[in-house]
Each structure stands twice: as C-alpha cells, then as structure tokens.
C-alpha positions as CSV (number, residue, x, y, z in Angstrom):
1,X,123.8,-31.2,-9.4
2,X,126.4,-29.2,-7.2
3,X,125.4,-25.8,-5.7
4,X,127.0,-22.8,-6.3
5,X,126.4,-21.6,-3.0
6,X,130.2,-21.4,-1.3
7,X,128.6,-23.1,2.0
8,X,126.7,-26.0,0.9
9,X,129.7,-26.5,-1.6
10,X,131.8,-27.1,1.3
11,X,128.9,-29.1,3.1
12,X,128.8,-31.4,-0.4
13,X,133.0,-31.7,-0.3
14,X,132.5,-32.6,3.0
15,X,129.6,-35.5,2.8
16,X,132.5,-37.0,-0.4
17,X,134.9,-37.5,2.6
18,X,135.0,-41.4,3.0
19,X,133.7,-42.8,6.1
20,X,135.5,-44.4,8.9
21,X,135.3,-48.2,9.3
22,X,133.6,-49.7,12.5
23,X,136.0,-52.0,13.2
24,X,138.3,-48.2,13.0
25,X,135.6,-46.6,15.6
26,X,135.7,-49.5,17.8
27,X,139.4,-49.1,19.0
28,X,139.0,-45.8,19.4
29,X,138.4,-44.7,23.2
30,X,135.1,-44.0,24.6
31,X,134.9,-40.1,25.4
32,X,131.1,-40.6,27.5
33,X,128.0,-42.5,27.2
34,X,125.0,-41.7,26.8
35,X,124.1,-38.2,25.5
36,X,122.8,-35.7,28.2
37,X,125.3,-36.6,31.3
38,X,122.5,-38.3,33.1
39,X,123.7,-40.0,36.2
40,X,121.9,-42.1,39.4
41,X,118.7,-42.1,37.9
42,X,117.3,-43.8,34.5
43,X,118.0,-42.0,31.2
44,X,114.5,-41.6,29.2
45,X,116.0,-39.3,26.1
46,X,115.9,-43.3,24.9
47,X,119.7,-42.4,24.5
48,X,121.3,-43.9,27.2
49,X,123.0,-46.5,25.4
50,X,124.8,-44.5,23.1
51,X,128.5,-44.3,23.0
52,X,130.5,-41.4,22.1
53,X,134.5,-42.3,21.0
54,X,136.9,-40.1,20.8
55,X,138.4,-39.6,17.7
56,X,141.9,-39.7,17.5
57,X,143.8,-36.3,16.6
58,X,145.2,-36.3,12.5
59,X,146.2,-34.2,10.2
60,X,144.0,-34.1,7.1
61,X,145.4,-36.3,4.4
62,X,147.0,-34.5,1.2
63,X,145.8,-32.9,-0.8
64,X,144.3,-30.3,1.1
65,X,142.6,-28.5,-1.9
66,X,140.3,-25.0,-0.6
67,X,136.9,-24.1,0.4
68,X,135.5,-26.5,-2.9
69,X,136.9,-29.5,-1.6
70,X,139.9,-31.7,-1.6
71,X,139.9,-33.6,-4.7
72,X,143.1,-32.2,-6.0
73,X,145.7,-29.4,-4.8
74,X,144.2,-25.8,-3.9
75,X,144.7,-23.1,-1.9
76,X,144.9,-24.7,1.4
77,X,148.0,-26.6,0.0
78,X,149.4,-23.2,-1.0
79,X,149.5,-21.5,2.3
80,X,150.5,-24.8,4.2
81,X,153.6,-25.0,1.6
82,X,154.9,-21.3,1.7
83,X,154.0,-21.2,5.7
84,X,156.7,-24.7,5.9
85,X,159.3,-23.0,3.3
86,X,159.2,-19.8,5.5
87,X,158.6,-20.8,9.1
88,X,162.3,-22.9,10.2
89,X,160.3,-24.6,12.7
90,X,157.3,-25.9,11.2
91,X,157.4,-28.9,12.6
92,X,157.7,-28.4,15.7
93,X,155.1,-25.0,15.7
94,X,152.6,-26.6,13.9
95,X,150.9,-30.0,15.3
96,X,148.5,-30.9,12.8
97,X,146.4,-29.3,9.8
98,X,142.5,-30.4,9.6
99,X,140.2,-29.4,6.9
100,X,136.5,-29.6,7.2
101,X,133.9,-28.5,5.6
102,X,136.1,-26.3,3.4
103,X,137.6,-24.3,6.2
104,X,141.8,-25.1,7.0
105,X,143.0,-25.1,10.6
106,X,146.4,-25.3,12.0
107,X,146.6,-26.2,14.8
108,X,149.5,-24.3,16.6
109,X,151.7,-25.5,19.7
110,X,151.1,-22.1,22.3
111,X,154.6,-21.5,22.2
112,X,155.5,-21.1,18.6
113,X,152.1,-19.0,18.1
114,X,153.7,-15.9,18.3
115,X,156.2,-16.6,15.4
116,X,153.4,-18.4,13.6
117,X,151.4,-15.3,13.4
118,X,153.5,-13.3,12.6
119,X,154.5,-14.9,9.8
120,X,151.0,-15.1,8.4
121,X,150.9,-11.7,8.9
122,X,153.8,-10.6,7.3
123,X,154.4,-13.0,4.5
124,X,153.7,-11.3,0.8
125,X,152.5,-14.3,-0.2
126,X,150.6,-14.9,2.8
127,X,149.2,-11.6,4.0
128,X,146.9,-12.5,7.2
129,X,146.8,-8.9,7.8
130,X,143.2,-8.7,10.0
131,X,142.3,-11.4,12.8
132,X,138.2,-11.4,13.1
133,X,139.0,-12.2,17.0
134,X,139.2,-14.8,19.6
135,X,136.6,-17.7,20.2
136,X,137.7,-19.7,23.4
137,X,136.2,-23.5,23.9
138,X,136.2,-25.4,26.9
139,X,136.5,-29.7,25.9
140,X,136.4,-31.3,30.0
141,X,137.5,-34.6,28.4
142,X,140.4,-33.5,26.4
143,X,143.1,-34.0,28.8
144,X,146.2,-31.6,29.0
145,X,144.4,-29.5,26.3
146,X,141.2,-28.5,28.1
147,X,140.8,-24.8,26.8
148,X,141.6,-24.1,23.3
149,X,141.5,-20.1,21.7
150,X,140.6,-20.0,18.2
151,X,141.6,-17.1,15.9
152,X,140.0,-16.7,12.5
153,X,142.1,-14.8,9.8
154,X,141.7,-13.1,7.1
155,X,144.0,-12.0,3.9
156,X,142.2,-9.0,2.4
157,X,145.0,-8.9,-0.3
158,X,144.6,-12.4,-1.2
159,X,140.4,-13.4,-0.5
160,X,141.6,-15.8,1.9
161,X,141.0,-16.9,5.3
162,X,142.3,-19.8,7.9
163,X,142.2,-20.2,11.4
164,X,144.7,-20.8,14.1
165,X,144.0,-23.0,17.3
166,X,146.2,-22.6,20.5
167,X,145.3,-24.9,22.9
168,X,146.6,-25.2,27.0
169,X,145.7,-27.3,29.7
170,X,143.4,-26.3,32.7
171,X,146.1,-26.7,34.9
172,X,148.7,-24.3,33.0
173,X,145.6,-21.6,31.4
174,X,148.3,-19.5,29.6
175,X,148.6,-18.7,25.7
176,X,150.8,-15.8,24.4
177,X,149.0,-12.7,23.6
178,X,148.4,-11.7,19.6
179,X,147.8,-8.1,20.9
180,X,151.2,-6.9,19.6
181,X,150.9,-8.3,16.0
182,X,146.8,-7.9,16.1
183,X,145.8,-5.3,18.6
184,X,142.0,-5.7,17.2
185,X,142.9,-8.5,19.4
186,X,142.5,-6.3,22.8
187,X,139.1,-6.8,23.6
188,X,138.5,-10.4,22.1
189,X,141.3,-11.8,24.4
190,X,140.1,-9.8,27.6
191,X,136.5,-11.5,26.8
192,X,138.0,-15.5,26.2
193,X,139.9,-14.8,29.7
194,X,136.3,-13.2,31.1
195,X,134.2,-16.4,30.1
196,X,136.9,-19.5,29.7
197,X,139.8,-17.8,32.0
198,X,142.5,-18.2,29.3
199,X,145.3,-16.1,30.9
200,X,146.8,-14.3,27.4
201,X,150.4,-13.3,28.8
202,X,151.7,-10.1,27.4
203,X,148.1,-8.5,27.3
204,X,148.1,-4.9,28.1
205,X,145.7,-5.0,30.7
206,X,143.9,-8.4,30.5
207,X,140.6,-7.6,33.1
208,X,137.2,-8.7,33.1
209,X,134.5,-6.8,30.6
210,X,131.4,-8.6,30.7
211,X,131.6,-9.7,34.7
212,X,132.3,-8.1,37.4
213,X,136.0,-7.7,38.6
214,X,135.3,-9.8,41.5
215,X,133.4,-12.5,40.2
216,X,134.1,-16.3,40.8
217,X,134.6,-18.6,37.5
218,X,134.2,-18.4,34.4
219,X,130.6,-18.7,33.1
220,X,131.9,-20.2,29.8
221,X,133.2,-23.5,30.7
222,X,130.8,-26.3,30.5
223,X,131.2,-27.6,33.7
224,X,130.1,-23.8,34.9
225,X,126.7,-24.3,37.0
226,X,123.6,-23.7,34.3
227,X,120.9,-21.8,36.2
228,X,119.6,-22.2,39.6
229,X,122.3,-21.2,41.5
230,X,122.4,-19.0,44.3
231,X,124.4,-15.6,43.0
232,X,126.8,-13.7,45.6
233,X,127.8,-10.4,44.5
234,X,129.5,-7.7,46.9
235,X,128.6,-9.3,50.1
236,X,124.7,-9.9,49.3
237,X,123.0,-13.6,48.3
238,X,120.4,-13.2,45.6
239,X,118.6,-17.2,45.4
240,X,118.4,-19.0,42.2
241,X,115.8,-18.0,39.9
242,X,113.4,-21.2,40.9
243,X,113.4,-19.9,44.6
244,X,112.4,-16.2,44.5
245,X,108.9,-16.4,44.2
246,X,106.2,-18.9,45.3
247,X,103.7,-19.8,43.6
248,X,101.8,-21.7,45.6
C-alpha cells in the first residue's frame, strides 16, 4: 500500500530504483576505507574493512517523472525540456540532471549559472521567482570540484521547486553571485563564503557574519579542526576546551 504522504512517496519511488550490479561497484574507484578516518592505530568501530567507492557522476536516465517517481514522464521532464528549448547553451551550461528521492537537480557549470538562473527566473513557463538560499558543501575527495553551493528554488506560480548546484575547485573558490537576479541571496551567500569560503564574485559586499572579520578558515569544511583546538582571537590564546580546567 503506497503512502500519501509527499516524503515517503518519494522515499518508496526511490527504494523502486534498480540496484547497481557488484561486478558495476567493483570498477568503480575506491573514495576511502574504512568509515571514521582512523589512521596509525587499530579501528574498533568493527568497520575497518569497509570500502567506500566512488560513484561515478550520471545523469538520471529518462524519464525523469516529479516528486512521485519516475515511472513515466512528469514534471521534472517538463522544466528540463522548456529550460533546453530556451537556454542556446544547454549543453554546455548544464552538466548533468540527477533525481533522487523525488527532488530534480541540475547541476550547472559556474560559468553559465548566471544565464541559467535567469532563465528559470524569467521563463513564463518556468517561473523560479524565489530562491530559499544557499547551502555550501565541502567533498575533500572530489577533486577539481571540492566546494559546491547549492540553491533551492521555488515557482510560486507553478507549486514547483528544483535546485541548482554550482560547484568550483579549492584551488579556484569563485562562483558568480545570484544577488542581482535573487537579492534574498545577500545574506545566504555572505554566510557559504563565512563557513566554506566560496568567494561569490559580484557580491555587494561579501564579509564575514557569523565570525569575526579576522578570523582564520572556514569552520565549515570538513577538514576544519573539530574541538580541542587552541583559539587565537585579537592577539590573546584561549586553550582548547579539554585544557582549561583540571580536574584532578
């Protein structure tokens, strides 16, 4: 019996995806072992031996269908179509589109991001007109596309809603700002550059707002110390939590 309940719809449309083959898994390459980073000394989470592959990056095969499923053409297939027949350089802007668990994501080259949005925005039969902000993520492993910003939006005159990922590499931490097309944008992208340090060129005035102006790093990104760390703020040492007091 199926749920009516939009989330564990998607969940169900989801668990109907087939499965990938081991002897599929087995080529692909191996991300990390174990599960918790351990390193020099033995692993007793009694998963040390586990192997972690990295999947290789796809599109979602057609048809896309919406937040139900996939099992035949929907509204996911609707807004991929009219954004190919309106944007010239789809191709090229547009990398791959993955659904999962009844959500569409396009994943957008950094450069063409600007013309993507806009599009979305302005489209009649698209209609993005609100974007509910800017989550950054930090993947280590994912060479040349370390830091990714992820922008949910939403069509109020359709019910709809997508999301866009930009990604950049550590080395080059720039993405174009969305300010100009969605200046609810202003603070979201201030805080992604605050905690991840994605540098969002064209912001108005892209400074810190959670840390302090002169802090070091960016207390986001998983390789960011975690705890018990000496802190050094405006010339005075405070010593990691497990050092200022004794209790013995």
């Amino acid at each position: 019996m199926s749920s009516q309940h939009p989330e564990q719809q998607a969940e169900q449309a989801a668990d109907r995806l087939p499965a990938q083959r081991p002897e599929d898994r087995s080529e692909q390459p191996i991300a990390r072992m174990g599960m918790f980073g351990i390193s020099g000394s033995g692993d007793t989470s009694g998963y040390g031996g586990l192997v972690v592959r990295q999947a290789p990056k796809v599109s979602s095969p057609r048809p896309f269908g919406g937040p139900d499923g996939a099992a035949e053409e929907g509204e996911f297939d609707e807004v991929a179509d009219a954004l190919e027949r309106l944007l010239p350089a789809f191709g090229e802007a547009v990398e791959r589109i993955v659904v999962h668990r009844g959500e569409l994501t396009l994943h957008v080259r950094r450069e063409h991001l600007l013309e993507v949005a806009r599009t979305l925005r302005d489209a009649p039969e698209l209609r993005y007109e609100m974007c509910m902000g800017v989550s950054g993520v930090h993947y280590p492993a994912d060479e040349g596309a370390e830091l990714h910003a992820v922008y949910p939006l939403l069509s109020i005159t359709h019910n709809r809603r997508i999301r866009l990922d930009v990604s950049c590499p550590d080395s080059d931490p720039h993405i174009p700002s969305l300010v100009g097309i969605y200046p609810t944008d202003d603070w979201h992208e201030r805080e992604t550059f605050d905690f991840f340090g994605i540098v969002f060129d064209g912001h108005p005035a892209l400074t810190r707002i959670m840390m302090p102006d002169d802090w070091v790093g960016h207390p986001q990104r998983k390789d960011y110390p975690l705890g018990g760390i000496p802190v050094e703020y405006r010339g005075a040492e405070i010593p990691p939590p497990d050092q200022r007091r004794s209790y013995t």
